[in-house]
C-alpha positions in Angstrom: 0.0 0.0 0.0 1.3 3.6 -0.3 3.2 5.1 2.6 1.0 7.7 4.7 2.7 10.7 5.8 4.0 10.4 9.5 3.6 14.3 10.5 -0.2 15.1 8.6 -3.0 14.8 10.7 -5.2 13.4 8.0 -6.4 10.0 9.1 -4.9 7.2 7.4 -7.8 4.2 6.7 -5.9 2.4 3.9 -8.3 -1.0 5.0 -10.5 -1.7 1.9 -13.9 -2.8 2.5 -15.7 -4.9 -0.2 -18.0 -4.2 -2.0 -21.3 -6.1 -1.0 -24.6 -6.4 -3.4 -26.5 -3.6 -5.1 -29.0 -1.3 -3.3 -30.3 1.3 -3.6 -28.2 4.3 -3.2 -29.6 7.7 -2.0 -28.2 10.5 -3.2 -28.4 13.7 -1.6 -30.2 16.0 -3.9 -28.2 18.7 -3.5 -25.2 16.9 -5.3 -25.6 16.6 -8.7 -22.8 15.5 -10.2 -19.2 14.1 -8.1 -17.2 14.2 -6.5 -14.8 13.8 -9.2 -10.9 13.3 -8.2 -9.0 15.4 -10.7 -5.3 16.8 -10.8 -3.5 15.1 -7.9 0.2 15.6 -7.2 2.8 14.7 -4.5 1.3 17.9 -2.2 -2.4 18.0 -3.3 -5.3 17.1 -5.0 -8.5 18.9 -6.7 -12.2 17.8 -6.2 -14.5 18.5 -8.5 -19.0 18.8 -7.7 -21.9 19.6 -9.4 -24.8 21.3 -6.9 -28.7 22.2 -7.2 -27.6 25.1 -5.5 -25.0 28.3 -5.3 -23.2 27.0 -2.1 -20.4 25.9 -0.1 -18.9 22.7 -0.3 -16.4 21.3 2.1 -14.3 18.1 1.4 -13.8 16.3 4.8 -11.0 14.1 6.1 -10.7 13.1 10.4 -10.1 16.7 11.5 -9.6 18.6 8.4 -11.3 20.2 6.2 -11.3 22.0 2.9 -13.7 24.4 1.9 -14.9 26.4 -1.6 -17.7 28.2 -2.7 -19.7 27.7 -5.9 -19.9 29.3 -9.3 -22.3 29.7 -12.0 -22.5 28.7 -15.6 -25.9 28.9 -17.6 -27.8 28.5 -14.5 -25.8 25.4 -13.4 -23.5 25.5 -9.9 -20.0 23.7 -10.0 -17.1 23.8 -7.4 -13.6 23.1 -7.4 -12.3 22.1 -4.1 -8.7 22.4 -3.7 -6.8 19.5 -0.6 -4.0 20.9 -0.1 -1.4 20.4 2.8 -1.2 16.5 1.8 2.5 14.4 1.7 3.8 12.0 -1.0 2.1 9.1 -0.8 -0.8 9.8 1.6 -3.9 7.8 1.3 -7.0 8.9 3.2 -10.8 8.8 2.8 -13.1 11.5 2.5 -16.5 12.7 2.7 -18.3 15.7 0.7 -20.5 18.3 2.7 -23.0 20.7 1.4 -24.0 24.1 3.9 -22.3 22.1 6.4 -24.7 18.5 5.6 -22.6 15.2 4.6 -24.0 14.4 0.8 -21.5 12.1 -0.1 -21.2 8.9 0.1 -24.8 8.5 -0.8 -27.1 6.9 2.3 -26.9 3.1 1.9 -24.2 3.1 -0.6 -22.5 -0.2 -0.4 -19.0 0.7 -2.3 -16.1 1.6 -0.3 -14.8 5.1 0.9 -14.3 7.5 -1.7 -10.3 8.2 -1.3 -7.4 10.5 -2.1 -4.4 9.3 -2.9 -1.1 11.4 -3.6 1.9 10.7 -6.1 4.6 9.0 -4.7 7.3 8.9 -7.4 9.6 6.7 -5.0 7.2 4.2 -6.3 6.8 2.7 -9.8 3.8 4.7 -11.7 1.0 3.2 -13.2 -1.4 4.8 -15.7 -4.6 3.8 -17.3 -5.8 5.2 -20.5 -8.4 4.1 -23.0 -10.9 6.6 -25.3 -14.7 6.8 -26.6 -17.3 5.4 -24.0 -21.2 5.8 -24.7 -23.1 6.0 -21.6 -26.2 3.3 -21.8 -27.8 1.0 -18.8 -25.7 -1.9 -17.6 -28.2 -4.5 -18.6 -28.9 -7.3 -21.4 -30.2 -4.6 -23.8 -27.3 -2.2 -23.3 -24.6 -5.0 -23.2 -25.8 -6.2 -26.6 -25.7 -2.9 -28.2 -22.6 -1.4 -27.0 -21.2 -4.4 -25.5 -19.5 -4.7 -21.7 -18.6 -1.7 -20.1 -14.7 -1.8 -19.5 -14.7 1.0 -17.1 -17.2 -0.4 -14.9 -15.0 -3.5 -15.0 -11.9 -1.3 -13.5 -14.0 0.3 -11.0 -15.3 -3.1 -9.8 -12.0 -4.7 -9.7 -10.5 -1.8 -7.8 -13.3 -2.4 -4.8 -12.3 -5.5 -4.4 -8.0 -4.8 -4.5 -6.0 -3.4 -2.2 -4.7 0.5 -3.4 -1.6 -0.7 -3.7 -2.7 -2.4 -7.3 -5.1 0.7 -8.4 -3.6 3.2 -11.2 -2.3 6.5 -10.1 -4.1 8.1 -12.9 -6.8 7.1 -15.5 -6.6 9.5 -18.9 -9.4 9.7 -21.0 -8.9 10.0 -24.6 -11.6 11.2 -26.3 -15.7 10.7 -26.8 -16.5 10.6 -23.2 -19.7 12.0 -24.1 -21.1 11.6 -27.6 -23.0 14.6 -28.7 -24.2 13.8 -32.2 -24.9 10.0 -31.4 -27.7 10.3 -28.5 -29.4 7.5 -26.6 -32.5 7.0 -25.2 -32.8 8.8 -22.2 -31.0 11.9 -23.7 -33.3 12.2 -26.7 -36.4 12.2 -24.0 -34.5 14.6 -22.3 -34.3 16.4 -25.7 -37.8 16.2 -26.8 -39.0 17.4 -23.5 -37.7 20.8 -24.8 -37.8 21.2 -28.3 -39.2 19.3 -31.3 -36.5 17.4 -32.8 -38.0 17.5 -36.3 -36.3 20.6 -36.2 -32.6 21.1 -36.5 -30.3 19.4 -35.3 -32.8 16.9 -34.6 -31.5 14.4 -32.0 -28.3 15.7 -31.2 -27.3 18.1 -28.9 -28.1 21.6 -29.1 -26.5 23.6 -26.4 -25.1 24.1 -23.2 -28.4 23.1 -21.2 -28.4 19.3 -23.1 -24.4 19.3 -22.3 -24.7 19.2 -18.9 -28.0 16.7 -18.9 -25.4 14.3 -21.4 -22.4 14.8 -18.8 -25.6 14.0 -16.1 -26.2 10.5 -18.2 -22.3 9.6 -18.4 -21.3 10.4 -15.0 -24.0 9.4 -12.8 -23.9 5.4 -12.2 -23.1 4.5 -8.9 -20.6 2.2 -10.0 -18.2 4.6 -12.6 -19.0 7.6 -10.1 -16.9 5.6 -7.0 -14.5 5.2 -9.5 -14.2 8.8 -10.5 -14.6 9.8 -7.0 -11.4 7.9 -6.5 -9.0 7.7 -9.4 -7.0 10.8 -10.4 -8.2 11.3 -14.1 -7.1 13.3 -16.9 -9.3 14.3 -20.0 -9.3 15.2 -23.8 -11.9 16.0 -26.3 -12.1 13.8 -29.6 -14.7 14.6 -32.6 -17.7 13.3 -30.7 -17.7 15.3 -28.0 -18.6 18.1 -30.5 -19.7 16.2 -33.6 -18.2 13.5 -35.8 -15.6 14.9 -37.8 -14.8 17.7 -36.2 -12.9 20.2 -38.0 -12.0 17.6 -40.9 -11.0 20.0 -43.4 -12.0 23.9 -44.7 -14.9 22.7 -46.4 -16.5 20.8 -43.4 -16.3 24.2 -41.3 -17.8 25.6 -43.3 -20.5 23.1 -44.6 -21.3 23.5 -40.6 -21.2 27.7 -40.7 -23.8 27.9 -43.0 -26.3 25.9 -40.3 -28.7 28.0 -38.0 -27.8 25.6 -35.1 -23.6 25.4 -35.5 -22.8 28.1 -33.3 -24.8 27.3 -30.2 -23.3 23.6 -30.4 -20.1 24.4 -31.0 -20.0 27.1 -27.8 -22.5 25.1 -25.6 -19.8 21.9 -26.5 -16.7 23.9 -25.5 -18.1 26.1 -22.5 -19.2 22.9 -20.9 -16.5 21.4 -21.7 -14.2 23.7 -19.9 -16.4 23.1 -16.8 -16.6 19.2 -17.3 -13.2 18.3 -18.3 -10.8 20.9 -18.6 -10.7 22.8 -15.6 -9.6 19.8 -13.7 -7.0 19.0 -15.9 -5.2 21.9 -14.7 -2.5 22.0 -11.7 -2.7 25.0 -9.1 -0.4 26.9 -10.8 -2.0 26.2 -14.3 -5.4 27.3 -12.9 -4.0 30.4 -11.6 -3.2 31.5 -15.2 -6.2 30.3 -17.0 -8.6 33.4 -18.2 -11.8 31.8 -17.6 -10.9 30.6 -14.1 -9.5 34.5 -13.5 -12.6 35.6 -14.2 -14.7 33.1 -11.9 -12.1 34.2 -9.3 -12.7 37.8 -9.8 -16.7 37.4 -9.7 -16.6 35.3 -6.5 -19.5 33.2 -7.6 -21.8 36.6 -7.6 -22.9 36.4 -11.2 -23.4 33.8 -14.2 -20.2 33.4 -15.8 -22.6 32.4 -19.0 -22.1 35.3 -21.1 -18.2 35.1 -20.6 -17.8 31.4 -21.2 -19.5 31.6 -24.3 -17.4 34.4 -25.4 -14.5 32.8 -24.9 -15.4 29.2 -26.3 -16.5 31.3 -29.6 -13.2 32.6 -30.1 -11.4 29.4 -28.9 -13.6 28.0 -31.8 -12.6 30.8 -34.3 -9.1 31.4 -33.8 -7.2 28.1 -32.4 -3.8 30.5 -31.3 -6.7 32.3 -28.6 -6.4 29.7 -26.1 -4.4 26.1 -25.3 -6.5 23.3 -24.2 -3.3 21.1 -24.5 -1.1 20.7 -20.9 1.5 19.0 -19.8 2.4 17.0 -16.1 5.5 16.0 -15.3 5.0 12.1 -13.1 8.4 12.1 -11.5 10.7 11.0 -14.1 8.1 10.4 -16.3 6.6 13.6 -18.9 2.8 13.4 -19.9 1.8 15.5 -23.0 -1.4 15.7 -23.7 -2.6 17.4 -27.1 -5.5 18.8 -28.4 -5.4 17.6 -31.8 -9.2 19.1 -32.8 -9.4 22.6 -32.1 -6.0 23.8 -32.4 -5.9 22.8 -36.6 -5.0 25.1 -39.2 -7.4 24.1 -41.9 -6.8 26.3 -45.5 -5.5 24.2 -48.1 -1.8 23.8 -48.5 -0.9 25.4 -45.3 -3.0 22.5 -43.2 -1.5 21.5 -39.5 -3.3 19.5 -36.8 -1.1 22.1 -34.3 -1.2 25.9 -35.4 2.2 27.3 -35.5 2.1 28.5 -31.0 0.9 24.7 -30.5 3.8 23.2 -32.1 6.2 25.7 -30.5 4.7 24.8 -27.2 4.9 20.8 -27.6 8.6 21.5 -29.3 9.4 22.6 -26.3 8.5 20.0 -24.1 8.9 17.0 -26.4 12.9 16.9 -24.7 14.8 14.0 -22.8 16.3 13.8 -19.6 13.5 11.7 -18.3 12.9 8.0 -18.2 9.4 7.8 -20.7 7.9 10.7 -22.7 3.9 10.1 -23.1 2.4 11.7 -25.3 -1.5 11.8 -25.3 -2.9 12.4 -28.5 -6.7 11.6 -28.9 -6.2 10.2 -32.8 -2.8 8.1 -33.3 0.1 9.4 -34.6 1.1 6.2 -35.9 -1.6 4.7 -37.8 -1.2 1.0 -39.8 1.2 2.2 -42.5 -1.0 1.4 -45.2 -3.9 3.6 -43.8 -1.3 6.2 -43.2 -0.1 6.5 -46.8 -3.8 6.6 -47.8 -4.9 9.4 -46.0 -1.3 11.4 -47.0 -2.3 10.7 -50.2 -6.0 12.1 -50.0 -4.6 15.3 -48.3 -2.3 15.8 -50.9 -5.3 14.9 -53.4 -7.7 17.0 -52.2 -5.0 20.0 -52.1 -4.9 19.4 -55.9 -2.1 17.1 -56.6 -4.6 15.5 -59.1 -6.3 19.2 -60.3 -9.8 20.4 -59.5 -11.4 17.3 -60.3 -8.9 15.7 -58.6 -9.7 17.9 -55.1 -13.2 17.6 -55.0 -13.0 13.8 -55.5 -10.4 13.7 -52.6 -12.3 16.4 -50.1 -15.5 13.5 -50.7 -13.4 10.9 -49.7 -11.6 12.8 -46.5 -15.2 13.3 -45.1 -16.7 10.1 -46.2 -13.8 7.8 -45.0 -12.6 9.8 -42.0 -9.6 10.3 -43.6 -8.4 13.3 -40.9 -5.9 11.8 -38.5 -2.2 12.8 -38.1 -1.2 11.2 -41.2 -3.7 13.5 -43.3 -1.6 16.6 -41.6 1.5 15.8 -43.5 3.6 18.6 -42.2 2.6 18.4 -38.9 3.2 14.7 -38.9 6.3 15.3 -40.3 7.7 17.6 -37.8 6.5 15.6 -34.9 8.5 12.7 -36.2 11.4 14.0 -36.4 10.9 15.6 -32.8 10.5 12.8 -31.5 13.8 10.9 -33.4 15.7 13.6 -32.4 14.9 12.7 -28.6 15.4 8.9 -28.7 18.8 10.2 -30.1 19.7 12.2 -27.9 19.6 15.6 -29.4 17.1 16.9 -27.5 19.0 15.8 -23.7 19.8 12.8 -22.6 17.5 10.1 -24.3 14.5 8.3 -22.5 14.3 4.9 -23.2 10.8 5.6 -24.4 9.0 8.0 -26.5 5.0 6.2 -26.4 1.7 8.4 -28.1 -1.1 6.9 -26.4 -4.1 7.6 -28.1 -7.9 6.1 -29.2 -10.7 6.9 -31.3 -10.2 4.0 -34.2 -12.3 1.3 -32.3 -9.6 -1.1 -32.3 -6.7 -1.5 -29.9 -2.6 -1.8 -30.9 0.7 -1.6 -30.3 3.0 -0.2 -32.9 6.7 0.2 -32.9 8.9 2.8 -34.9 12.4 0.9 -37.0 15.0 3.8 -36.7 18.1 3.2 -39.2 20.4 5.6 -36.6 22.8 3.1 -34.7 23.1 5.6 -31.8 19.4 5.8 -30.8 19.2 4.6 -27.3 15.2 5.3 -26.8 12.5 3.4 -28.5 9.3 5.1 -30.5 6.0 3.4 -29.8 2.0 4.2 -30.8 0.1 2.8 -27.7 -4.0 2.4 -29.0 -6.7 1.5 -26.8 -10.4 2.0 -28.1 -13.3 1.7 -27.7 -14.1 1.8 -23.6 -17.4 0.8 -24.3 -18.4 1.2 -27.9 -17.1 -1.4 -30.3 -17.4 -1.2 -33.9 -20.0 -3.9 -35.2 -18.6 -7.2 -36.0 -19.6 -7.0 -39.7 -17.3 -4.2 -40.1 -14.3 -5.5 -37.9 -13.3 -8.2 -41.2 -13.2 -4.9 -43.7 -12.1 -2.7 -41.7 -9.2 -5.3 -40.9 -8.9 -6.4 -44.7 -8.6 -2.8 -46.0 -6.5 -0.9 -43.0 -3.9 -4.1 -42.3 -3.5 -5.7 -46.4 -5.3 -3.6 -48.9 -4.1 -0.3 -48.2 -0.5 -1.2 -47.8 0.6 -1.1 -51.5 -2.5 0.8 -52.7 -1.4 3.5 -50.2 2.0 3.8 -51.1 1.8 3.4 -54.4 -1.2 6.4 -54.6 0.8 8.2 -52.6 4.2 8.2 -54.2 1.7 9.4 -57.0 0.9 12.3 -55.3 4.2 12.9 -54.5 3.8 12.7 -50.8 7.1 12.9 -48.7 7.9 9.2 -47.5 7.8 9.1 -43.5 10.8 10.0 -41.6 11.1 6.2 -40.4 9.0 2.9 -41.0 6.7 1.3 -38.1 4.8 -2.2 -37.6 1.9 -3.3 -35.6 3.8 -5.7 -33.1 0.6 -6.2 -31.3 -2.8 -6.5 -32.2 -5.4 -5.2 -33.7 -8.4 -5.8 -30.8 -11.8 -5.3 -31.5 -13.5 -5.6 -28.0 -13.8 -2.9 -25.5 -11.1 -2.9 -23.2 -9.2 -0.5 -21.0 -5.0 -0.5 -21.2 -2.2 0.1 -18.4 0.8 1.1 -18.6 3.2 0.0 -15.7 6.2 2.1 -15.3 9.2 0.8 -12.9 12.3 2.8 -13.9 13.0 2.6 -17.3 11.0 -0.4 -18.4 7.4 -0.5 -19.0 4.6 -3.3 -19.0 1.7 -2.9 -20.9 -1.6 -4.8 -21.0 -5.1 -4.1 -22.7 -8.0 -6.2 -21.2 -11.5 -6.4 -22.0 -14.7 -6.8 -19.8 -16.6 -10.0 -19.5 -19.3 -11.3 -17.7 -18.7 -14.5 -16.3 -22.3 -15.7 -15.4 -25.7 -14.4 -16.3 -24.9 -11.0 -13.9 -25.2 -8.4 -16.2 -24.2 -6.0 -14.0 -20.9 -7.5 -12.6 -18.1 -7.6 -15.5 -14.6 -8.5 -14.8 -11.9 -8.1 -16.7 -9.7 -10.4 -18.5 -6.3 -10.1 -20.3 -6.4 -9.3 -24.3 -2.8 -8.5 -24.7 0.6 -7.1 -23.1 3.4 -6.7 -23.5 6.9 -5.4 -22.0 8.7 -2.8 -23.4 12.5 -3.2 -22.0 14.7 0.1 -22.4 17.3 -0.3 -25.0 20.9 -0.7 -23.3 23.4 2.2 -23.3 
C-alpha cells in the first residue's frame, strides 16, 4: 500500500472494505454530479461537484477540512475544491458536505470510501488510459448494443483490490460524451424541450443538453466511485462536438452555413471547460487560465454564461486564442497531452493538426532527460502504415495534386472515409517525427528509453513500434491504442475494416501516394501487437525505465449483467534499450 505521511493529521484508513450487493443508493439531492478526483500531485489534489444550489462545499478528512464556494454557468453551480497540505504518498478517505450536511457517500451506498491518494514517485507509476465510452444502462439490452462496459470492469476490480494495485491516474482519450450520437434517455430529455423535427434533430443543441449528457455519463453508482477515486485526466475527440470535427475547410464551413452550428459548437466547448478541462489543470496552471481569472474575480456573484461563451466562440474561431493542451510532469516520467481538434489550421496547402504557437509549445516540451515521454494524443500518430499513406495521399489529393477534379474527388473521400488523422496533416506529422527521433537520439537531452503516443478513437486496440536506421538511438518510438471503452465497432465491419487498413491499403497506399508525390515518412513502423476489436481498457506500468503494458476487456462471467470482470487481451513489455 502507499506510505502515509507520518507528520499530517489526515487519518490514514488504507483498509479496503468490499463491496457487498447492489442497493439502492440515495443521493443527496443537493449533489448533482461528483465528486470527481482530478489533478493530484505529490502535495495536493482537486475535487470536483456539481450542486442544485449556489453553495459551499467542504471536502472532509478526520479533523480537516477543505472548503470552496460555488460558481455559475448557464444557471448550473460547480465547485472546485482544492486538498492541499497533503505528503507524498498519503492515502486517506473522505467525505463531501454541502452548507455544512454530509451528501456524499450516498445513504446506503455499499462501495467503499471514496479516497485520495497522492503521487509517490519513489514508487513505480501506473497509468490507465483508454478513449470513446457511450453511456447506456448496464443491462442485457445495453450489453448487446454497446457491449460490456470496461470502465465499470476497472472500477469493480479496484473495490475488491488493495490500493496498492489501483492506477495513479486514468486518462481519457476522447468521446466521453457523444454529442451527435444520442441514446435513449438523452433524446427524452431532448424532446421534453424542443421538437427534434427541427434542426439538429436528436443531437445536442446547447449548453443546457451538455450538462444533462455529462448527467447520463457520469451518474452510475458504480463509474461515479470510480471517478470519486481515481485521479483522471481528460481530452476531447470529434464526438464530443460532432463526428468529424474540424475535418478539413470545407466541413467548417458546410457546418457555418447551419442555424444551429454556433450554439453547439459554444454550448460543447463552455461545458466542456467546466466538465473536463478545468480539472485537468495544476494549481499553478489554474491560476493563469482566463476563464478561471474571471470566476475568481466574480466570486460566484454572477453567471459566468455570457463570458464562457465568449470565450469558447473565439477558442472555436481562432485556435492561437487559447491552449487546451497541458502538460504533467510524473516524477521521471513527462505526460503530454494534445489537443489535436481545435488547435488545426485548416486552408488548403498550409494545413496543420497544431497551429504554429501549439507546435512551439509541444517542441518545447517534447525533450529528454527523463525515463518515458507520453504523449497523449486523442487520434494516433502512428496509424497502420497502409492507412497512413492513404490518408497522406487524400490530403495531398484534395490539395490538388490531381487538379480540381482531382480535389473535390479527394475532399469527398476525406469526409466520407474519416480520412483526418495525423497522417492526413503531413507537415505536422512530419515535424512531430522528427521531434521525437531527435529525442530517442539524444539531441534533445539525454534520451528516455521511451517515446509512447497513447491515443484512441479507431475502435480497435494496438501496439506499434517505430524501425530507426540511426545506430546511436538509445530510446524506442511506440504508438500505444486502446479504443473503444465501451463502444465497439459492429462485428460486420471489424473483417473490412481489418482487410482494407492491415493488407489492402498497404501497397494501394503507397503506391497512390508516391503518385501524389507525398514525402515518405521520416522512419518505418509495424503493428507488433494487435489489432483488438472488443472494449477494453490498457495500463501502462512504469518501474524505472521499463514499461509493461496490458489491454483487457470486460466479460461477464455468469448471467450478472451488472458484474463484469476483466480479462487479459494482450501485453506486452517494453524493456529500455541498453546504453
Amino acid at each position: 500500500m502507499l506510505s502515509r505521511d507520518t507528520n499530517s493529521d489526515v487519518p490514514d484508513d488504507t483498509e479496503q472494505e468490499r463491496p457487498a450487493e447492489a442497493t439502492e443508493e440515495l443521493v443527496d439531492p443537493r449533489l448533482i454530479l461528483g465528486p470527481l478526483l482530478r489533478h493530484v500531485d505529490e502535495t495536493s489534489a482537486t475535487v470536483w461537484v456539481e450542486s442544485a444550489v449556489a453553495t459551499q462545499v467542504a471536502v472532509r478528512a478526520g479533523d480537516r477540512s477543505w472548503t470552496a464556494n460555488t460558481f455559475t454557468a448557464h444557471g448550473h453551480h460547480y465547485c472546485l475544491v482544492h486538498v492541499d497540505g497533503l505528503g507524498p504518498g498519503q492515502e486517506f478517505g473522505y467525505t463531501v458536505e454541502i452548507d455544512g450536511d454530509e451528501v456524499w457517500p450516498p445513504v446506503g451506498s455499499v462501495h467503499p470510501p471514496s479516497r485520495i491518494r497522492t503521487l509517490d514517485f519513489s514508487r513505480p507509476l501506473s497509468v490507465a488510459f483508454g478513449s470513446c465510452r457511450t453511456s447506456v444502462a448496464h443491462d442485457p439490452v445495453g450489453n448487446r448494443k454497446h457491449g460490456v462496459d470496461a470502465l465499470r470492469a476497472l472500477s469493480l476490480r479496484m473495490m475488491e483490490q488493495p490500493t496498492s494495485k489501483w492506477p495513479d491516474l486514468l486518462l481519457f482519450l476522447g468521446d466521453q460524451v457523444y454529442a451527435d450520437e444520442t441514446s435513449e434517455a438523452m433524446r427524452e430529455f431532448i424532446t421534453a424541450r424542443r421538437s427534434i423535427e427541427e434542426p439538429p434533430g436528436d443531437e445536442l443543441k446547447d449548453y443546457e443538453e451538455y450538462a444533462h449528457l455529462y448527467r447520463l455519463a457520469w451518474t452510475d453508482s458504480v463509474n461515479r466511485w470510480l471517478l470519486s477515486t481515481l485521479p483522471s485526466a481528460m481530452i476531447f475527440d470529434d464526438h464530443d462536438i460532432r463526428d468529424d470535427w474540424n475535418t478539413s475547410a470545407e466541413w467548417r464551413e458546410e457546418m457555418a452555413r447551419t442555424s444551429w452550428w454556433r450554439d453547439r459548437i459554444v454550448g460543447g466547448l463552455g461545458s466542456y471547460w467546466v466538465y473536463q478541462h478545468l480539472g485537468n489543470l495544476s494549481p499553478a496552471d489554474r491560476d493563469q487560465d482566463p476563464v478561471w481569472q474571471h470566476v475568481r474575480r466574480t466570486e460566484g456573484r454572477e453567471d459566468i454564461a455570457e463570458f464562457l461563451d465568449d470565450h469558447a466562440e473565439k477558442a472555436d474561431a481562432k485556435p492561437d486564442f487559447y491552449r487546451w493542451s497541458y502538460s504533467r510532469d510524473l516524477g521521471r516520467t513527462r505526460l503530454i497531452v494534445i489537443d489535436s481538434r481545435c488547435a488545426r489550421v485548416l486552408e488548403p496547402r498550409t494545413r496543420q493538426i497544431l497551429d504554429a504557437p501549439e507546435m512551439d509549445w509541444l517542441d518545447g516540451l517534447l525533450q529528454g532527460d527523463r525515463d518515458h515521454v507520453l504523449v497523449g494524443t486523442s487520434l494516433p500518430f502512428l496509424l497502420p502504415a497502409g492507412l497512413h499513406h492513404l490518408e497522406a495521399w487524400d490530403e495531398a489529393v484534395a490539395d490538388g495534386a490531381w487538379g480540381g477534379r482531382g480535389r473535390k474527388f479527394g475532399e469527398r473521400i476525406r469526409q466520407g472515409a474519416d480520412l483526418e488523422h495525423w497522417a492526413a496533416f503531413q507537415k505536422s506529422f512530419q515535424r512531430v517525427a522528427a521531434m521525437a527521433r531527435d529525442v530517442v537520439n539524444g539531441r534533445r537531452g539525454s534520451p528516455p528509453a521511451t517515446v509512447i503516443f497513447l491515443s484512441g478513437d479507431v475502435h480497435h486496440s494496438y501496439l506499434a513500434e517505430v524501425a530507426l536506421p540511426e545506430p546511436t538511438a538509445h530510446g524506442r518510438i511506440l504508438q500505444a491504442v486502446c479504443s473503444p471503452i465501451r463502444n465497439p465497432m459492429p462485428r460486420s465491419m471489424r473483417f473490412a475494416f481489418a482487410a482494407m487498413a492491415y493488407g489492402f491499403a498497404w501497397p494501394t497506399g503507397r503506391a497512390v501516394a508516391r503518385s501524389a508525390k507525398v514525402p515518405e515518412p521520416p522512419f518505418t513502423w509495424r503493428i507488433t501487437k494487435g489489432p483488438w476489436f472488443e472494449n477494453s481498457i490498457a495500463r501502462l506500468d512504469i518501474t524505472g525505465r521499463d514499461i509493461q503494458l496490458c489491454w483487457e476487456k470486460p466479460k461477464l462471467d455468469s448471467d450478472d449483467s451488472a458484474h463484469p470482470q476483466l480479462h487479459p487481451v494482450g501485453e506486452a513489455t517494453i524493456v529500455a534499450p541498453r546504453v
